[in-house]
C-alpha positions as a printed Julia matrix, in Angstrom:
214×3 Matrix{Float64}:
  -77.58  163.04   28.82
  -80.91  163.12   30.44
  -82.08  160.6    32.53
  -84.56  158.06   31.62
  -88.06  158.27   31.6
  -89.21  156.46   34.96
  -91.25  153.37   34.64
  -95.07  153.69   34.82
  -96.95  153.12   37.55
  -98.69  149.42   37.71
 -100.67  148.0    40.52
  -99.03  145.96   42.65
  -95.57  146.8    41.55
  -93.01  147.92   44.05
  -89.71  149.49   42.77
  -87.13  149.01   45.45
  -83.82  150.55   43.32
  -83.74  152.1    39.98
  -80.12  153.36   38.95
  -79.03  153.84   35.46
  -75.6   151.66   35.34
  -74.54  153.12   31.65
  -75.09  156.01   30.44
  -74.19  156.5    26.43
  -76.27  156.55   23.72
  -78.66  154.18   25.0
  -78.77  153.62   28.96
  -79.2   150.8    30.73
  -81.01  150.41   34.04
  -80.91  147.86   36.95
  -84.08  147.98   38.55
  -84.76  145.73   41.31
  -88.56  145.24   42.37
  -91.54  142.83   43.88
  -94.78  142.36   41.92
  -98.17  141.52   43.18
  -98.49  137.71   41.15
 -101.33  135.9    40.02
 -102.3   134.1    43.27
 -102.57  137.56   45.04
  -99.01  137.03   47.2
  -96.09  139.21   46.44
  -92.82  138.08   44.66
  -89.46  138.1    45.63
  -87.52  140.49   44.75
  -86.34  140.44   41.02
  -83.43  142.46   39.45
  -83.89  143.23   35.53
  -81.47  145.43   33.3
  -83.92  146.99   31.61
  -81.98  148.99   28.19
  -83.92  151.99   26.91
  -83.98  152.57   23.41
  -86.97  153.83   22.9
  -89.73  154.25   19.95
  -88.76  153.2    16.34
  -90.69  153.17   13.16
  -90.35  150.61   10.25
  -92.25  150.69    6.75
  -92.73  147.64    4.23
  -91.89  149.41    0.6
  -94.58  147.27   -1.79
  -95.31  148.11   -5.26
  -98.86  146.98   -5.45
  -98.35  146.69   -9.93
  -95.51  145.01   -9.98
  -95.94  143.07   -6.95
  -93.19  143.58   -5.47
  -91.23  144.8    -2.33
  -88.52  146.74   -1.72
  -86.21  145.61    1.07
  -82.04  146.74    2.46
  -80.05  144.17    3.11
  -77.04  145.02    6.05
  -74.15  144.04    8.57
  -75.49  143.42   11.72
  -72.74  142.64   14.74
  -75.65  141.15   17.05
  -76.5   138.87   14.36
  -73.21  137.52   13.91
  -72.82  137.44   18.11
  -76.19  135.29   17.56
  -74.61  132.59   15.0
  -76.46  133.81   12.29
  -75.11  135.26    8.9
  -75.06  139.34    9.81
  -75.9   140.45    6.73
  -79.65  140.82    7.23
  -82.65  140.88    4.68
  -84.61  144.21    6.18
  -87.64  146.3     5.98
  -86.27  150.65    6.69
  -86.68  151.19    9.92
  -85.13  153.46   12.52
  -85.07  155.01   16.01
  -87.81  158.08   16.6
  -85.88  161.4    17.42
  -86.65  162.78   21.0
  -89.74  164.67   20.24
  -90.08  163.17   16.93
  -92.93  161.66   15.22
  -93.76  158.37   13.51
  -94.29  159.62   10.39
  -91.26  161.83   10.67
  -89.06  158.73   11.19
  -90.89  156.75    8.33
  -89.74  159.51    6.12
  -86.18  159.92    7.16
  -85.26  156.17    7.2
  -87.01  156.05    4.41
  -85.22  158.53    2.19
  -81.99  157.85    3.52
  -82.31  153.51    3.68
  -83.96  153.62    0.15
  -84.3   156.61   -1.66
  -87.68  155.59   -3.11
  -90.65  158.11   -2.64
  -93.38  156.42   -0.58
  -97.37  157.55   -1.73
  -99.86  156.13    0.23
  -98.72  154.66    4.23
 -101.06  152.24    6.03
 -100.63  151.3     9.75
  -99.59  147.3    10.23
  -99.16  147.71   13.83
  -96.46  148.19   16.92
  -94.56  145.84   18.44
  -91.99  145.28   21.27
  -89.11  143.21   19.92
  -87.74  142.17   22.95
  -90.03  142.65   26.04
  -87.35  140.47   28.35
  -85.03  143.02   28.65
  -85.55  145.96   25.94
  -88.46  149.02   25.71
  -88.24  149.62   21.89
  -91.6   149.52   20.6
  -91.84  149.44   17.2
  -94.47  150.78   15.06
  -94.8   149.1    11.13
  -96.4   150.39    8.31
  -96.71  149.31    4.36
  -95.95  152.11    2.54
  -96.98  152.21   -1.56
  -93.69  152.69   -3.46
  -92.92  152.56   -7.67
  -90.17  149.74   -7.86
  -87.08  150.9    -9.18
  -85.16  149.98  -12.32
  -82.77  146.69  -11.01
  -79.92  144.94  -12.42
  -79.19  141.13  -11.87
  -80.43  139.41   -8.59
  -83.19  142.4    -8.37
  -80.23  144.82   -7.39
  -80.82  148.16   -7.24
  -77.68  149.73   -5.61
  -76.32  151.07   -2.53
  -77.48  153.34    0.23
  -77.03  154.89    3.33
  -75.25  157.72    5.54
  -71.72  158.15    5.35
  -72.04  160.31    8.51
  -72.98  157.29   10.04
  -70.99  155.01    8.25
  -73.89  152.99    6.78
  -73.42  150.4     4.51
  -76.88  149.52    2.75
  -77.86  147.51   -0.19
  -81.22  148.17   -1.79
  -82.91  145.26   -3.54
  -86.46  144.03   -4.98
  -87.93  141.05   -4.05
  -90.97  139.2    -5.79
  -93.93  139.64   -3.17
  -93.97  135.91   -3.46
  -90.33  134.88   -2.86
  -90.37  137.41    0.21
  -93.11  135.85    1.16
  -92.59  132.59    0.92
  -88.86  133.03    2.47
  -90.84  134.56    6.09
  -93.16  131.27    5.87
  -90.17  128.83    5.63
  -88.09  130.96    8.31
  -85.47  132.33    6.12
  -86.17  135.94    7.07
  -84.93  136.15   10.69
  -84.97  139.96   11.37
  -88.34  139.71   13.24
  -89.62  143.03   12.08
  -88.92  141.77    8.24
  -91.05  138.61    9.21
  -93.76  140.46   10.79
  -94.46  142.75    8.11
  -94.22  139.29    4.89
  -96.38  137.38    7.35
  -98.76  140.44    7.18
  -98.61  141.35    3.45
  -99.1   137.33    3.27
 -102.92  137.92    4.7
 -103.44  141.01    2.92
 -101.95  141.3    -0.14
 -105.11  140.89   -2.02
 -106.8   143.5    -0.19
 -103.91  146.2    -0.54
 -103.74  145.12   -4.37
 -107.03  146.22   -4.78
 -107.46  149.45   -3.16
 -104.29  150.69   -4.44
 -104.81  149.46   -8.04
 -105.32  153.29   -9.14
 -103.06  156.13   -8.33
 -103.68  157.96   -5.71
């Protein structure tokens, strides 16, 4: 596996070490350095694992008639290390091949997370999930989708990649409810909360300049 990328430069930082101290899919640094601080003095010396996964993409799936969103819901191990029910409400989103671009990834994840055909994609913006300790950098989109047929609950049915034994379920929310569930702080994948708290502000907007079709 190659190594990774080496940090930036930045003035006034000082890398004394950098060794990679796991090396599978995604490796994990130690990095020990000093930093020029606010006052002008340097700082100790600081040791961060730094893990290195990389960019990702993410897309919101709204149906701008029907007012409504598309979202997975799936088992998530962290989660349930966290305290929190694993089985998270999300937006599709996955990890950009080396080499690969955004809008490469938006369609993959897409097609595979949800199997609905996405028209029009706008840019909502990128992100870092967790800058402590983590360099994924996320970049989210709203993507115009026709919301499929559903059965009770909004259900629509199941999805994902045997290959990589996925286990996805595909439902539709009311724009409101989904909304209205990231305002209260029942949606607690971040990127999920991101992208409600955004369609929150501009839902009226994107309603009206994707009222015809494309």
């Amino acid at each position: 596996m190659p190594s990774p990328a080496p940090l930036p430069p930045w003035p006034g930082l000082i890398v004394d070490s950098d060794e990679t101290v796991w090396d599978g899919r995604f490796p994990i640094q130690r990095i020990r350095f000093r930093q020029r601080r606010f006052d002008g003095t340097m700082s100790a010396q600081r040791t961060w694992e730094l893990w290195r996964r990389g960019q990702a993409a993410a897309l919101l799936p709204y149906d701008p008639i029907a007012d409504v969103v598309v979202l997975i819901e799936q088992f998530r191990l962290p989660a349930l290390a966290a305290g929190v029910d694993p089985v998270m409400v999300e937006v599709p989103a996955g990890l950009c091949d080396p080499g690969e671009d955004v809008a490469t990834t938006l369609a993959r994840e897409t097609q595979e997370e949800l199997g609905v055909p996405t028209r029009r994609v706008l840019p909502i913006g990128n992100f870092l999930l967790t800058p402590g300790g983590c360099d994924e950098r996320v970049w989210l989109h709203v993507g115009e989708v026709t919301a499929p047929a559903t059965g009770p609950d909004g259900l629509v049915g199941l999805m994902g990649l045997e290959s990589e034994a996925e286990d996805i379920r595909v439902r539709v929310w009311p724009a409101t409810r989904a909304i209205d569930a990231a305002l209260e702080g029942r949606m607690l994948n971040s990127v999920t909360a991101i992208a409600l708290l955004w369609l929150a502000a501009k839902r009226p907007m994107l309603r009206a300049a994707w009222k015809d079709p494309e």
